[in-house]
C-alpha positions in Angstrom: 63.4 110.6 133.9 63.0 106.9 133.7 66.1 106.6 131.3 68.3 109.5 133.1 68.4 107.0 136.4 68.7 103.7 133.9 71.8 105.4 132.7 72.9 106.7 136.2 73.0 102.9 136.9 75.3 102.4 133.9 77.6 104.9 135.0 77.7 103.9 138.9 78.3 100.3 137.5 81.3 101.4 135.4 82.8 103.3 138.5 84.4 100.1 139.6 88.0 99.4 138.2 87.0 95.4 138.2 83.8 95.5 136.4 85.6 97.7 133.6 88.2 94.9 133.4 85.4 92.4 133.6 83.5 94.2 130.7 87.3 94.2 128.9 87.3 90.7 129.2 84.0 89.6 127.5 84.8 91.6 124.7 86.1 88.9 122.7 83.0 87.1 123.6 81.0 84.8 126.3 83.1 84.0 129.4 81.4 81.2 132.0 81.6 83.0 135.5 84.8 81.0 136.8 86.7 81.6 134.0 86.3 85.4 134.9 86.9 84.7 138.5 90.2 83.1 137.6 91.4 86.2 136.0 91.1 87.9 139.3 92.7 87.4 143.0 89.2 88.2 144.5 87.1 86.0 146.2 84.2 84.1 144.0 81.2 85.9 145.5 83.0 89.4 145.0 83.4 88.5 142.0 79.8 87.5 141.8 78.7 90.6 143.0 80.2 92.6 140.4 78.2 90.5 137.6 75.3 90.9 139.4 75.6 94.6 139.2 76.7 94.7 135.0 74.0 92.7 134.8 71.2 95.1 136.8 72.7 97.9 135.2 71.8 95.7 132.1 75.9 96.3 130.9 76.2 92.3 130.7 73.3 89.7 129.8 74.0 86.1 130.9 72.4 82.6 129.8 72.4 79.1 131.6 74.5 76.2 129.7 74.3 73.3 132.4 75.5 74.2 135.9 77.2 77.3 134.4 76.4 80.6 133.8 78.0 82.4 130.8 78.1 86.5 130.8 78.5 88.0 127.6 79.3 92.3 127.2 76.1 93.8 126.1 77.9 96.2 123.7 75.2 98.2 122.6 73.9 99.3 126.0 77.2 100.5 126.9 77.6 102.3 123.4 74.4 103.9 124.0 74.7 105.1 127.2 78.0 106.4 127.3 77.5 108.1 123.6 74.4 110.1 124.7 76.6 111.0 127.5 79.0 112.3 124.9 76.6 113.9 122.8 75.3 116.2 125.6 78.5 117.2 127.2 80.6 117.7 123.7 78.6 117.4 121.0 81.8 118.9 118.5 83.8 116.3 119.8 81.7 113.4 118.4 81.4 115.4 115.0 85.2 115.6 114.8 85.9 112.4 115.5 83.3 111.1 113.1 84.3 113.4 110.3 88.2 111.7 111.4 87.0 108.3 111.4 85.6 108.6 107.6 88.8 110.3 107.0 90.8 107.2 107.6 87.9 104.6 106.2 88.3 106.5 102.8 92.1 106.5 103.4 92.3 103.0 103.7 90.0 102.3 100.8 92.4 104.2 97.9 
């Protein structure tokens, strides 16, 4: 039970439009929490109010470096929780795309 309503937090976090974009954005790697502002015509504390819900719904983790605060994409999380998703609602569409994805490693290899 205790995982079903950590994932339902997951889920409710990535129903917004700009925490998907900010999620997008940090997948290249740590971004300090104006730099993500400034990629947005929001206000600052919207923007901090998004973070703040990645980062309950444990989607972002963030460190102190000085007066800033830097969010990085916690990529794993989000794999996990949106591939057991996938696994329970189409389970033979994550075997087919597997079984596709070797395909084209093995492809590329020859």
């Amino acid at each position: 039970m205790e995982r079903d309503h950590d994932e339902a937090g997951a889920f409710r976090a990535l129903a917004d439009p700009t925490r998907r974009q900010i999620l997008e954005d940090l997948r290249d790697g740590e971004l300090a929490a104006g730099q993500i502002a400034d990629r947005f015509a929001i206000s600052g504390p919207s923007i901090s109010r998004h973070l703040a819900i990645l980062k309950a719904a444990k989607l972002v983790t963030e460190r102190r470096e000085g007066n800033r605060i830097l969010y990085a994409l916690a990529g794993e999380r989000l794999a996990i929780c949106v591939g057991r998703f996938f696994s329970a609602v189409c389970p033979d569409q994550i075997v087919m795309r597997h079984s596709r994805w070797k395909s084209n490693e093995e492809g590329e290899q020859s």
